[in-house]
PDB file with SEQRES, HELIX, SHEET and CRYST1 records, atoms N, CA, C and O in Angstrom:
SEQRES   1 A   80  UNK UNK UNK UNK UNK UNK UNK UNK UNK UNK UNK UNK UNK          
SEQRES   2 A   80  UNK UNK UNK UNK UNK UNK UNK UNK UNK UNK UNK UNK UNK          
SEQRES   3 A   80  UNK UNK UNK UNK UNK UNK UNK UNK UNK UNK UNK UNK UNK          
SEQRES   4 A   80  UNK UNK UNK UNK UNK UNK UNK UNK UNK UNK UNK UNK UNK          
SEQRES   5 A   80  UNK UNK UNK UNK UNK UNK UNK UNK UNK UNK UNK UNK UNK          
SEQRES   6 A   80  UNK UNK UNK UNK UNK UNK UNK UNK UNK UNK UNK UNK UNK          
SEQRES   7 A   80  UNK UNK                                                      
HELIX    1 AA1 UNK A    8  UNK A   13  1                                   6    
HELIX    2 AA2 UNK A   29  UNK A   34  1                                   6    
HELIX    3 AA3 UNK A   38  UNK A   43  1                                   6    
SHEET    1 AA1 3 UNK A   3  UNK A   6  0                                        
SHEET    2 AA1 3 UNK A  70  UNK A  74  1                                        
SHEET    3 AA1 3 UNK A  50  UNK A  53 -1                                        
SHEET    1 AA2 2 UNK A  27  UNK A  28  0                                        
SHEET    2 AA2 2 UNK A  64  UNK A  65 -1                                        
CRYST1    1.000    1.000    1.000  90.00  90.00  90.00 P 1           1          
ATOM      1  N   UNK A   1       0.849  -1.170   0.000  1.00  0.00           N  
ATOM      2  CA  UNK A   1       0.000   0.000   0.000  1.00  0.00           C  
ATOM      3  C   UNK A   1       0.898   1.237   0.000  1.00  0.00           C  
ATOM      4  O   UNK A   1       1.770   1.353   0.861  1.00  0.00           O  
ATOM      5  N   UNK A   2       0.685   2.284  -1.065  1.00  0.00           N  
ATOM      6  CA  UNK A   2       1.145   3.142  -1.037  1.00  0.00           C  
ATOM      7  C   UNK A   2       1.015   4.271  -0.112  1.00  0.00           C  
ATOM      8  O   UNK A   2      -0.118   4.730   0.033  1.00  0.00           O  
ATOM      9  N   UNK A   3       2.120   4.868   0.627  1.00  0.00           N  
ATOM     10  CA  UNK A   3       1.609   6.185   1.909  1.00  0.00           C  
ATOM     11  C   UNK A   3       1.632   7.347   0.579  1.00  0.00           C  
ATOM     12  O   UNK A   3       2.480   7.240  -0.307  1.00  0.00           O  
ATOM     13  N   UNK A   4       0.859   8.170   0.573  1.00  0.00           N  
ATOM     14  CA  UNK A   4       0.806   9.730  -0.252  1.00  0.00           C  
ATOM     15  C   UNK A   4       0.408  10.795   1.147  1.00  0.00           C  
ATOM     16  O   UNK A   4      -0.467  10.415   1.926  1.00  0.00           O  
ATOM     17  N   UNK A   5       0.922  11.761   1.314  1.00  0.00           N  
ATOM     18  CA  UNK A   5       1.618  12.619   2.062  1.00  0.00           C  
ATOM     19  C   UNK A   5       0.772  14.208   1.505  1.00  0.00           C  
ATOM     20  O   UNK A   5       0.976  14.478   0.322  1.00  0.00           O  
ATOM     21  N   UNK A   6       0.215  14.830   1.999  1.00  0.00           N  
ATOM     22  CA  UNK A   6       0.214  16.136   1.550  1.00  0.00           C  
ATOM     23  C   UNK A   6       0.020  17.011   2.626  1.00  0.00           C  
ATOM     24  O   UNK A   6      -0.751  16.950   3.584  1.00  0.00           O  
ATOM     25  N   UNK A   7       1.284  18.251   2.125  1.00  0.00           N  
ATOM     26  CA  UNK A   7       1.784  19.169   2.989  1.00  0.00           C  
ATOM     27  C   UNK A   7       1.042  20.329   2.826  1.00  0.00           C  
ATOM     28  O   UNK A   7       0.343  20.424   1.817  1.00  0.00           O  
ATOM     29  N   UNK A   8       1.068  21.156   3.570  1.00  0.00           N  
ATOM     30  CA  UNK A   8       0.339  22.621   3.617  1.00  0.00           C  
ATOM     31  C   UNK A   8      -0.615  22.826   3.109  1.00  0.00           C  
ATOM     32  O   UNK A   8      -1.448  22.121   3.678  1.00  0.00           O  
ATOM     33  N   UNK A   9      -1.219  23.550   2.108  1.00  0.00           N  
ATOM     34  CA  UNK A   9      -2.514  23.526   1.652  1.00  0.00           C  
ATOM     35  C   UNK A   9      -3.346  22.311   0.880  1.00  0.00           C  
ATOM     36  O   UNK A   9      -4.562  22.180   0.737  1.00  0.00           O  
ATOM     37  N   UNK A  10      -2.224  21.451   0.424  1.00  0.00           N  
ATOM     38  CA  UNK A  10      -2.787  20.260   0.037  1.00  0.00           C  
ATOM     39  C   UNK A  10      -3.497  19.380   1.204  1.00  0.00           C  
ATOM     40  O   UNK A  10      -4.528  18.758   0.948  1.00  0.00           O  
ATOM     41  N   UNK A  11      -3.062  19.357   2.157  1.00  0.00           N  
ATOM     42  CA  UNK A  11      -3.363  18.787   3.665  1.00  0.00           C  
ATOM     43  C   UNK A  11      -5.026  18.830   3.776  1.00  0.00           C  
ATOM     44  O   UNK A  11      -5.909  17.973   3.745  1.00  0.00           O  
ATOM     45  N   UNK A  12      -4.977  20.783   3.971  1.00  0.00           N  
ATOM     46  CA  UNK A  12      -6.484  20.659   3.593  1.00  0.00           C  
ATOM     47  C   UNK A  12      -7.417  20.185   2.555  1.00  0.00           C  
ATOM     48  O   UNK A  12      -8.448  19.573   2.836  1.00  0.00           O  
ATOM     49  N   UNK A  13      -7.039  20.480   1.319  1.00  0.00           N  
ATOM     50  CA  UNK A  13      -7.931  20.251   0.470  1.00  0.00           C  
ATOM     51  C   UNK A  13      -8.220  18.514   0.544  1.00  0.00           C  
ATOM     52  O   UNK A  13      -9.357  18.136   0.261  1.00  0.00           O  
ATOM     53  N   UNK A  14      -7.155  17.469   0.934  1.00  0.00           N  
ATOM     54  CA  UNK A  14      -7.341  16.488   0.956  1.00  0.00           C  
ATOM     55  C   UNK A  14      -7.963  15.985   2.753  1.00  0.00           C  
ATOM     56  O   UNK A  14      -8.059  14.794   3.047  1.00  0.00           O  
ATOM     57  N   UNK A  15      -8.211  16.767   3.456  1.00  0.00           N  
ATOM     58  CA  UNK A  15      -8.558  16.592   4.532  1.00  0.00           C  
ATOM     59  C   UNK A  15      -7.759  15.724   5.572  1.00  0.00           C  
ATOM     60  O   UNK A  15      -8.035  15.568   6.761  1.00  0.00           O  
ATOM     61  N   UNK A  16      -6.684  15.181   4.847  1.00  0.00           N  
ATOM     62  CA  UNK A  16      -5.896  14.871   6.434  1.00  0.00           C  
ATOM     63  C   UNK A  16      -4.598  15.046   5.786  1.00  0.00           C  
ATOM     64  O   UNK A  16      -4.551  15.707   4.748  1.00  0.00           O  
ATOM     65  N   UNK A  17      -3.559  14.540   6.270  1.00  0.00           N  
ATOM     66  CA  UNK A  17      -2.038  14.926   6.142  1.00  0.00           C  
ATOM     67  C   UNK A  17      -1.585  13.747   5.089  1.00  0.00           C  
ATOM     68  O   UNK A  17      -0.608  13.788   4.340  1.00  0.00           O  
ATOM     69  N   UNK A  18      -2.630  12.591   5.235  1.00  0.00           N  
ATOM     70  CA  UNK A  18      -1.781  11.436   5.196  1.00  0.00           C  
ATOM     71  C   UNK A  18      -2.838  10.736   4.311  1.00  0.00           C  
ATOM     72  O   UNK A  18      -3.999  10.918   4.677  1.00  0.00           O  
ATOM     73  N   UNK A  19      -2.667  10.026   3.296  1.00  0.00           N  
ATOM     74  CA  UNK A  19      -3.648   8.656   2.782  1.00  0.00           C  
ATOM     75  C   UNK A  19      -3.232   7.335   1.949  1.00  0.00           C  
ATOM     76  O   UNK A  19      -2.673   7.520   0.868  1.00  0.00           O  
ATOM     77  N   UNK A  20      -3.424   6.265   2.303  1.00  0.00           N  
ATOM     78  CA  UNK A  20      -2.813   5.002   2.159  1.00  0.00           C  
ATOM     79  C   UNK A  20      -3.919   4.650   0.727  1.00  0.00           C  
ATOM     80  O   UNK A  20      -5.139   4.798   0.656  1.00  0.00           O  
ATOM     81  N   UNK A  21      -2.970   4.157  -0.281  1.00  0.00           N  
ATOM     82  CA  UNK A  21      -3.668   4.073  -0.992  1.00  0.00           C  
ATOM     83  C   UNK A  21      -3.636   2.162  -1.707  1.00  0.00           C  
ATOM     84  O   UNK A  21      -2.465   1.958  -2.027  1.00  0.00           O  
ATOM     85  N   UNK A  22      -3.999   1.623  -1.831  1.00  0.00           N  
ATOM     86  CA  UNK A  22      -3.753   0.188  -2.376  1.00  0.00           C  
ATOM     87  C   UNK A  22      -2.919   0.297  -3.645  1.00  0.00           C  
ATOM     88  O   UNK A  22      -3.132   1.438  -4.054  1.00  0.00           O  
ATOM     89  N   UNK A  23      -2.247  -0.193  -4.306  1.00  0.00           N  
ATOM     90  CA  UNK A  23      -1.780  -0.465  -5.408  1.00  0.00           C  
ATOM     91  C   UNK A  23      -1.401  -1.894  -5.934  1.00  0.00           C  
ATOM     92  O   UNK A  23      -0.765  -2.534  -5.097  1.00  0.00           O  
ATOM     93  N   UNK A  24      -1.602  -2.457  -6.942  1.00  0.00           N  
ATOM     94  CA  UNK A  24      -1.504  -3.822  -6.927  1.00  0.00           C  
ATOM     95  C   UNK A  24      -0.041  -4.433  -7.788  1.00  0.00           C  
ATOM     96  O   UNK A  24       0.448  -5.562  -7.820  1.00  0.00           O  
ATOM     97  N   UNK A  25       0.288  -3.410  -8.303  1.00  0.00           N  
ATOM     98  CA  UNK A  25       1.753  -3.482  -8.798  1.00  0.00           C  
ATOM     99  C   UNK A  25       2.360  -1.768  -9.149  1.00  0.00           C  
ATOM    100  O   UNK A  25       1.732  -0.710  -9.195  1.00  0.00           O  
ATOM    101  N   UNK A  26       3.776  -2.051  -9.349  1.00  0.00           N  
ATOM    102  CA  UNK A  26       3.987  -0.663  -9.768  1.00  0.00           C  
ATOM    103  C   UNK A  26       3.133   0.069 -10.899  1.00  0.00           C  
ATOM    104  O   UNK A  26       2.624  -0.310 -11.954  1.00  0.00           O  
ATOM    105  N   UNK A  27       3.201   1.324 -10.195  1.00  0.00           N  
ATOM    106  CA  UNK A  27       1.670   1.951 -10.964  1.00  0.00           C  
ATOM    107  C   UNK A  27       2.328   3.486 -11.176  1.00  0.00           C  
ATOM    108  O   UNK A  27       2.991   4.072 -10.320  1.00  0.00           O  
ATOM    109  N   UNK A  28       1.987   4.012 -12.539  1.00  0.00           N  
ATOM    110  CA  UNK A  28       2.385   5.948 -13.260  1.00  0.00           C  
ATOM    111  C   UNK A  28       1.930   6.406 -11.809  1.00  0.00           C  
ATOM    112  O   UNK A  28       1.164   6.108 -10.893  1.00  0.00           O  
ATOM    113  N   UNK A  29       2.823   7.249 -12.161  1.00  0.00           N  
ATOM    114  CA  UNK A  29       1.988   8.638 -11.397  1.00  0.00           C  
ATOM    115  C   UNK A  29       1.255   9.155 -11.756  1.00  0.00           C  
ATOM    116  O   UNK A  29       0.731   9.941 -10.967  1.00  0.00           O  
ATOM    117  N   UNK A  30       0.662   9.079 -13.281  1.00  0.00           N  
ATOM    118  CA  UNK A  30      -0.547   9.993 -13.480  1.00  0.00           C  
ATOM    119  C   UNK A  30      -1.548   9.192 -13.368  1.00  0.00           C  
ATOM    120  O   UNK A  30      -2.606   9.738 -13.056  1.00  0.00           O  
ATOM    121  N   UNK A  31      -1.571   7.550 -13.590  1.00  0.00           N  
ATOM    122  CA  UNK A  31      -2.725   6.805 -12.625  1.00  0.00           C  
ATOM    123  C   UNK A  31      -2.883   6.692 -11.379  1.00  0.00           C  
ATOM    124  O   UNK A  31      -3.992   6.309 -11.005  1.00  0.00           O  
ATOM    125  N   UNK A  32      -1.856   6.979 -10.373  1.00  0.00           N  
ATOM    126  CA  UNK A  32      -1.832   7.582  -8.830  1.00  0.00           C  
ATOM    127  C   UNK A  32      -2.606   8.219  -8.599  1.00  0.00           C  
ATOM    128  O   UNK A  32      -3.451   8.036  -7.723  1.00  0.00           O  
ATOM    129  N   UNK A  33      -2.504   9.255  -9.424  1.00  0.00           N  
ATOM    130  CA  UNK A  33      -3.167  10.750  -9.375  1.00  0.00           C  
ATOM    131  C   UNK A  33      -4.966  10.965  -9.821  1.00  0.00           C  
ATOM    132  O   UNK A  33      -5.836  11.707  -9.365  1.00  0.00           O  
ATOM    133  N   UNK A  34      -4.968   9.701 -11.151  1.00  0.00           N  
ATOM    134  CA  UNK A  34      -6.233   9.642 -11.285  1.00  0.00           C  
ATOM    135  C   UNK A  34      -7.046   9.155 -10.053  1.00  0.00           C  
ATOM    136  O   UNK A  34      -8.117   9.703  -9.792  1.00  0.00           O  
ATOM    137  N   UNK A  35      -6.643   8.302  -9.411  1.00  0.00           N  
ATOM    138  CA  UNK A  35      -7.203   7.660  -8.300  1.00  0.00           C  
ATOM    139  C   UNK A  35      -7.729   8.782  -7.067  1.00  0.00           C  
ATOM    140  O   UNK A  35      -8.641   8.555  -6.272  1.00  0.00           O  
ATOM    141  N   UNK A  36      -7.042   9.830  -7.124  1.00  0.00           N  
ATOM    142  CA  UNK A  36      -7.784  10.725  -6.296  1.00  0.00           C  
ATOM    143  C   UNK A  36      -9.031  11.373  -6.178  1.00  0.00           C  
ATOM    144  O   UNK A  36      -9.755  10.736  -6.942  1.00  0.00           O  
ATOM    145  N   UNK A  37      -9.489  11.988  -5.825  1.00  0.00           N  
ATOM    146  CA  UNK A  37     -10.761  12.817  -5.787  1.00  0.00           C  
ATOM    147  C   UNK A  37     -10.082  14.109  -6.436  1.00  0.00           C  
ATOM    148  O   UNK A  37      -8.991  14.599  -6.143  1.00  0.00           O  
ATOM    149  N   UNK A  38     -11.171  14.612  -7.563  1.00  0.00           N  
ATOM    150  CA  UNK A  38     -10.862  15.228  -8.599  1.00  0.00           C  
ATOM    151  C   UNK A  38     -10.103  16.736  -8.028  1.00  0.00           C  
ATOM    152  O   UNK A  38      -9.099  17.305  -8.458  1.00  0.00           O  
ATOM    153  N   UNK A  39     -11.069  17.120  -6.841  1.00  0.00           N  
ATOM    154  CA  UNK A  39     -10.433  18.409  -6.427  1.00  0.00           C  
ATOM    155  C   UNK A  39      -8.493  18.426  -6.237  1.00  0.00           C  
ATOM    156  O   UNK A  39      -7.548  19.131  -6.590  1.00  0.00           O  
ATOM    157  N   UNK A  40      -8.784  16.957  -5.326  1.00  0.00           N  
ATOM    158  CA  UNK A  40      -7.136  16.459  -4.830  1.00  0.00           C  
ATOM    159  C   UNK A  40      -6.609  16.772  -6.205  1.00  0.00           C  
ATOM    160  O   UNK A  40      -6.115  17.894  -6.319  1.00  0.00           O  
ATOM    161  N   UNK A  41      -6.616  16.108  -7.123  1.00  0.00           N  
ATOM    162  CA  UNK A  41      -5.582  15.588  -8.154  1.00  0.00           C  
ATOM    163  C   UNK A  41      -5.579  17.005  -8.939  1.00  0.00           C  
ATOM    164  O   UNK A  41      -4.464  17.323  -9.350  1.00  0.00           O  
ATOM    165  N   UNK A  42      -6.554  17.847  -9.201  1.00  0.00           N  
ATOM    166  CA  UNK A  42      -5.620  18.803  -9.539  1.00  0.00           C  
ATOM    167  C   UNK A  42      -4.924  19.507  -8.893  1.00  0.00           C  
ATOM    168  O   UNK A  42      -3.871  19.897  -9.397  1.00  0.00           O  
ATOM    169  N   UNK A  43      -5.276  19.891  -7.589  1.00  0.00           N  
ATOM    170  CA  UNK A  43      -4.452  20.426  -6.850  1.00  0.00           C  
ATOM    171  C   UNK A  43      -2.810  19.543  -7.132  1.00  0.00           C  
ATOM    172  O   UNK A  43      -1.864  20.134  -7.651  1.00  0.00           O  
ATOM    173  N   UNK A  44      -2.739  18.230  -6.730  1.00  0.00           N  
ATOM    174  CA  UNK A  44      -1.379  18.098  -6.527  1.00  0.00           C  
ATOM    175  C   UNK A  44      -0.990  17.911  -8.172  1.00  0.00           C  
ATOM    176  O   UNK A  44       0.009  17.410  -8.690  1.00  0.00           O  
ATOM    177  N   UNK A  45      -1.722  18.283  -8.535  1.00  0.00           N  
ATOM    178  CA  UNK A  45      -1.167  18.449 -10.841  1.00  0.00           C  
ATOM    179  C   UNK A  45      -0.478  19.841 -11.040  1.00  0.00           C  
ATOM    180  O   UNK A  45       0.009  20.024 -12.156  1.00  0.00           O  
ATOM    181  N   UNK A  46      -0.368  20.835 -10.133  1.00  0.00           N  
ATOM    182  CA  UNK A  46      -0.753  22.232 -10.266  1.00  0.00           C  
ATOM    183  C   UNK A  46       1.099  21.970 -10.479  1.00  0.00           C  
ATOM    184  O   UNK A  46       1.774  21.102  -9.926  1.00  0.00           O  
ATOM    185  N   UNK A  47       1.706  23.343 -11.740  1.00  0.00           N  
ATOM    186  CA  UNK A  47       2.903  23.510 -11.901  1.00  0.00           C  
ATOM    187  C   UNK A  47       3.603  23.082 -10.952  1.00  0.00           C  
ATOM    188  O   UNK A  47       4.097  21.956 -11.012  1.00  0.00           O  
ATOM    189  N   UNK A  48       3.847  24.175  -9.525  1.00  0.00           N  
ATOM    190  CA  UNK A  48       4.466  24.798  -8.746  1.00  0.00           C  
ATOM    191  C   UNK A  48       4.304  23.159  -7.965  1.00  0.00           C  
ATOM    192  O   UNK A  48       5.422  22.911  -7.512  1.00  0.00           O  
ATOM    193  N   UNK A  49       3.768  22.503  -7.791  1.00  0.00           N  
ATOM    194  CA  UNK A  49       3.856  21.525  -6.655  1.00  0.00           C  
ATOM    195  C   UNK A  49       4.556  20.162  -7.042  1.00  0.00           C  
ATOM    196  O   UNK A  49       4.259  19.288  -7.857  1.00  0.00           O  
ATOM    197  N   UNK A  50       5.889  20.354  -5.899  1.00  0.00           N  
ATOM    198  CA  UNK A  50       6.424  19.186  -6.075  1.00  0.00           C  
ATOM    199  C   UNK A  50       6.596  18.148  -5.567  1.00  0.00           C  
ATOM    200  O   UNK A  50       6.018  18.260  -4.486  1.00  0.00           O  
ATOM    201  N   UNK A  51       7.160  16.853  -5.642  1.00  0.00           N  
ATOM    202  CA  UNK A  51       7.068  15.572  -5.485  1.00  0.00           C  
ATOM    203  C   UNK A  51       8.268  14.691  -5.105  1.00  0.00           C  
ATOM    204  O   UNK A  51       9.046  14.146  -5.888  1.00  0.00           O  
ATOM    205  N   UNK A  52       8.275  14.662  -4.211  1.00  0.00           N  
ATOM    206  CA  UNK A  52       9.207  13.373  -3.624  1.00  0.00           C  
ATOM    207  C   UNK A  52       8.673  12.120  -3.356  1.00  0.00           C  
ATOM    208  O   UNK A  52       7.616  11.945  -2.749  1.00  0.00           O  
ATOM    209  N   UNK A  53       9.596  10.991  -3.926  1.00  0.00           N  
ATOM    210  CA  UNK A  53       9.121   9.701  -3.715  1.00  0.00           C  
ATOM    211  C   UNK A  53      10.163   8.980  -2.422  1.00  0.00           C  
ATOM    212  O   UNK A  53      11.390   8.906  -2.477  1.00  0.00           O  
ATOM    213  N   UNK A  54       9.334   8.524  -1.355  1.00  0.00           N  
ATOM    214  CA  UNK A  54      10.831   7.835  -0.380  1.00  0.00           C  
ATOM    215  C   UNK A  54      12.233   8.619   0.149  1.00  0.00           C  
ATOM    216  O   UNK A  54      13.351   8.311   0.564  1.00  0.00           O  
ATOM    217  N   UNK A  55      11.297  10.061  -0.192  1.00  0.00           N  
ATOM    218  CA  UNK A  55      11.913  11.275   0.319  1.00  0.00           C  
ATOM    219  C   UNK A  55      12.686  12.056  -0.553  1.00  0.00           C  
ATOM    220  O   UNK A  55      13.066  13.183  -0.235  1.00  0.00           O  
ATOM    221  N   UNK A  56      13.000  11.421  -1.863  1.00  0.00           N  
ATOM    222  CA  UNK A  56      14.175  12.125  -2.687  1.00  0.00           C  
ATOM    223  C   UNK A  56      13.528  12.606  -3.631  1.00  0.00           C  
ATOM    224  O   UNK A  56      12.807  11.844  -4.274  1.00  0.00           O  
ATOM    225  N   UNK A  57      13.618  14.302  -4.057  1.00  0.00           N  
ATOM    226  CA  UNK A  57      12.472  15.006  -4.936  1.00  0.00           C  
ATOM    227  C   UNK A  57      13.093  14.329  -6.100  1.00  0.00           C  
ATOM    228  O   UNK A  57      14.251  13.938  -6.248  1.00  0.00           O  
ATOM    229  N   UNK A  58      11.901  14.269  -7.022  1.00  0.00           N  
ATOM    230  CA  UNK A  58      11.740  13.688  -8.450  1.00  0.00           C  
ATOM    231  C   UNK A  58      11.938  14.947  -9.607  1.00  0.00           C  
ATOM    232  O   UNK A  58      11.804  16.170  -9.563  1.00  0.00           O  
ATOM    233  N   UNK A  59      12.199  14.296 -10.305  1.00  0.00           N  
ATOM    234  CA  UNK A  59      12.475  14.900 -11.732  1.00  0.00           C  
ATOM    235  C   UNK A  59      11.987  13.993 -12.762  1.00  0.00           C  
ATOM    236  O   UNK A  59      11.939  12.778 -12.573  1.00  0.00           O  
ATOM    237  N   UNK A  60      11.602  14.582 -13.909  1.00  0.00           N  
ATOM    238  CA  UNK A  60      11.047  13.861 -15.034  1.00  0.00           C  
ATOM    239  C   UNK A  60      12.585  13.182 -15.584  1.00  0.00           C  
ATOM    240  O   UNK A  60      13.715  13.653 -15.717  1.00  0.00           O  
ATOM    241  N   UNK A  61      11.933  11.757 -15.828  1.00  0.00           N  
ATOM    242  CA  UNK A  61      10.499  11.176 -15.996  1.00  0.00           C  
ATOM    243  C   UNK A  61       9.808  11.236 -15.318  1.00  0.00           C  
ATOM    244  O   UNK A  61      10.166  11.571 -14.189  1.00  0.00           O  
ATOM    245  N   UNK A  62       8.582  10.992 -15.539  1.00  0.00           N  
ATOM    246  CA  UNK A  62       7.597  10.531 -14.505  1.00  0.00           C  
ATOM    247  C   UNK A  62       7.965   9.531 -13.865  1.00  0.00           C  
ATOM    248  O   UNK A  62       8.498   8.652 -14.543  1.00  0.00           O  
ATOM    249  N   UNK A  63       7.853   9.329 -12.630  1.00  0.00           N  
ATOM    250  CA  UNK A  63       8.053   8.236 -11.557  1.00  0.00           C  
ATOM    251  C   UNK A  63       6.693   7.199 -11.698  1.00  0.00           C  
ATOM    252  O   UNK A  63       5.505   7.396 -11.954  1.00  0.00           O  
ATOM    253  N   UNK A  64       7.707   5.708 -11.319  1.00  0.00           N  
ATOM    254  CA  UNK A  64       6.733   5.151 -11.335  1.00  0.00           C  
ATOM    255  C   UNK A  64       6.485   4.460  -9.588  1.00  0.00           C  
ATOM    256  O   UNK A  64       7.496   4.276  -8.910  1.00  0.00           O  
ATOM    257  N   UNK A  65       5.284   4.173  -9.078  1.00  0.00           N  
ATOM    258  CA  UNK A  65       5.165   4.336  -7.743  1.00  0.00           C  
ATOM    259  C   UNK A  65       4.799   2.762  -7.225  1.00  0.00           C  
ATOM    260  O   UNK A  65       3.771   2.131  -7.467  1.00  0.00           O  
ATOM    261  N   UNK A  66       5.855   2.379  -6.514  1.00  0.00           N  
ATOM    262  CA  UNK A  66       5.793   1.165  -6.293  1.00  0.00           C  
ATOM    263  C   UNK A  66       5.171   0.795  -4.727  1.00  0.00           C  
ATOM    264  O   UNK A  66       5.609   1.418  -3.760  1.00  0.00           O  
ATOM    265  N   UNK A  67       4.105  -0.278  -4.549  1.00  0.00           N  
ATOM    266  CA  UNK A  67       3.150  -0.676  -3.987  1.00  0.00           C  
ATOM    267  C   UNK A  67       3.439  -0.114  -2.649  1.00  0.00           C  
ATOM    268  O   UNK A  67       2.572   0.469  -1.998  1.00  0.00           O  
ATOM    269  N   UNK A  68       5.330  -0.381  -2.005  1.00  0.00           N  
ATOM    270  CA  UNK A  68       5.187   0.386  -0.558  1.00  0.00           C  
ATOM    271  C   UNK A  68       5.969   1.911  -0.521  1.00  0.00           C  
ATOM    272  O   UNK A  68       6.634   2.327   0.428  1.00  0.00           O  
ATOM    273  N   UNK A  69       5.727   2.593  -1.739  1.00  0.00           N  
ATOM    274  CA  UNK A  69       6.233   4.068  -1.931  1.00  0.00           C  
ATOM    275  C   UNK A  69       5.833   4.781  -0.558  1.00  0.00           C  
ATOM    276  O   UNK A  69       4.950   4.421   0.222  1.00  0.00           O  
ATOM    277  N   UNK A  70       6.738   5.937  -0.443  1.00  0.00           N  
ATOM    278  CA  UNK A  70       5.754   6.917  -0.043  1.00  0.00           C  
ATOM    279  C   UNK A  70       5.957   8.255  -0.767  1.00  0.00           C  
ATOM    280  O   UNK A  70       7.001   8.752  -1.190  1.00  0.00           O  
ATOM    281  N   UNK A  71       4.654   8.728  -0.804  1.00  0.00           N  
ATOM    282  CA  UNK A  71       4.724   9.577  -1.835  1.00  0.00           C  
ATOM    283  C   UNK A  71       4.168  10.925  -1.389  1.00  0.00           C  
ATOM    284  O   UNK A  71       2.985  11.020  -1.061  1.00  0.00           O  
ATOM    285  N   UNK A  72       5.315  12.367  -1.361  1.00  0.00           N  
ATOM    286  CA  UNK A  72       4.896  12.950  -0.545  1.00  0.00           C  
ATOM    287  C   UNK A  72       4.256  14.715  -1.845  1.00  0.00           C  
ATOM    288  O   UNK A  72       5.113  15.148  -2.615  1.00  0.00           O  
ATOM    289  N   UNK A  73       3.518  15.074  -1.840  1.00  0.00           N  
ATOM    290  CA  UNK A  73       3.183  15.981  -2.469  1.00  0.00           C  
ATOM    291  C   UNK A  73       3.867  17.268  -1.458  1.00  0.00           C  
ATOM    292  O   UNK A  73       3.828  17.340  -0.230  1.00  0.00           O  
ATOM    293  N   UNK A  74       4.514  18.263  -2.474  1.00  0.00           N  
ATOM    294  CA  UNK A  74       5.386  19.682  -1.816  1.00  0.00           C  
ATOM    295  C   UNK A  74       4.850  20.869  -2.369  1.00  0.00           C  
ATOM    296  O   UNK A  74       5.364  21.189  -3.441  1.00  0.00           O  
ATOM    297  N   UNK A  75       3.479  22.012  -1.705  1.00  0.00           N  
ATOM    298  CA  UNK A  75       3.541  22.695  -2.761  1.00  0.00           C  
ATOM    299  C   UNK A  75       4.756  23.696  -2.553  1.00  0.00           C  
ATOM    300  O   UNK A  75       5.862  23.211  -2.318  1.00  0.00           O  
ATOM    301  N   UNK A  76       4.590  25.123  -2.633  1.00  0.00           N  
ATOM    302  CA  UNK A  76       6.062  25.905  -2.374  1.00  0.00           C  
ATOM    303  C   UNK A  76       5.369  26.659  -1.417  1.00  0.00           C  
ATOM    304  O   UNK A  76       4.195  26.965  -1.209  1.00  0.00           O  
ATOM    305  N   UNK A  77       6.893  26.943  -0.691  1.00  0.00           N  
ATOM    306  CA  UNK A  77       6.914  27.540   0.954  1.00  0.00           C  
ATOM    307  C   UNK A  77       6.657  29.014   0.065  1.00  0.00           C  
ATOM    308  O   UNK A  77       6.755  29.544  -1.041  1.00  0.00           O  
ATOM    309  N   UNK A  78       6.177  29.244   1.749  1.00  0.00           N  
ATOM    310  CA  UNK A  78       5.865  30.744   1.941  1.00  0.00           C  
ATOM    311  C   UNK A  78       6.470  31.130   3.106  1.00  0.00           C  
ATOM    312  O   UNK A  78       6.176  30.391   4.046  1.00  0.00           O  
ATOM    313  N   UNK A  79       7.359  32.208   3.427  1.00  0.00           N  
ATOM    314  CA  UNK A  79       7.066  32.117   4.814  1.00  0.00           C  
ATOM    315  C   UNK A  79       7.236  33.558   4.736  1.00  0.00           C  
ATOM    316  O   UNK A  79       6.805  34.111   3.725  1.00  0.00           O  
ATOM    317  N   UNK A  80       7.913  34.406   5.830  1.00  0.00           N  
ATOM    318  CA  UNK A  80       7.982  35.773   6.285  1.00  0.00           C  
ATOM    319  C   UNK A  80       8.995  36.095   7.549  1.00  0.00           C  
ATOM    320  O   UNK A  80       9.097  37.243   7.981  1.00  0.00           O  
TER     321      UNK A  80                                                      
END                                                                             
């Protein structure tokens, strides 16, 4: 089962921090992504938001997400 992770405003829109998702073999990230609830998945589709798999940020290619990934969505800091 895959862990997917979302930080700061993604947190909310997905309503908790954290969601375990089943996967039955290694699976795209853009079928990851379909699997969400539509609001989720564009949010974590959006340019600016990035992606670490097992902690190490990704770069294209697309990653592919294997059954005990964890997969953490990053959008960009703000701070002051």
């Amino acid at each position: 089962m895959a862990r997917l992770l979302f930080l700061g405003r993604l947190e909310d829109i997905a309503g908790a921090a954290e969601m375990h998702l089943p996967l039955p073999a290694p699976t795209p990230l853009a079928e990851v992504i379909a699997r969400l609830p539509d609001d989720l998945a564009a949010a974590v589709s959006a340019p600016r938001i990035r992606l670490a798999v097992n902690g190490v940020l990704c770069v294209f290619p697309e990653p592919i997400i294997a059954v005990a990934d964890e997969l953490a969505f990053l959008p960009p800091v703000s701070g002051g």
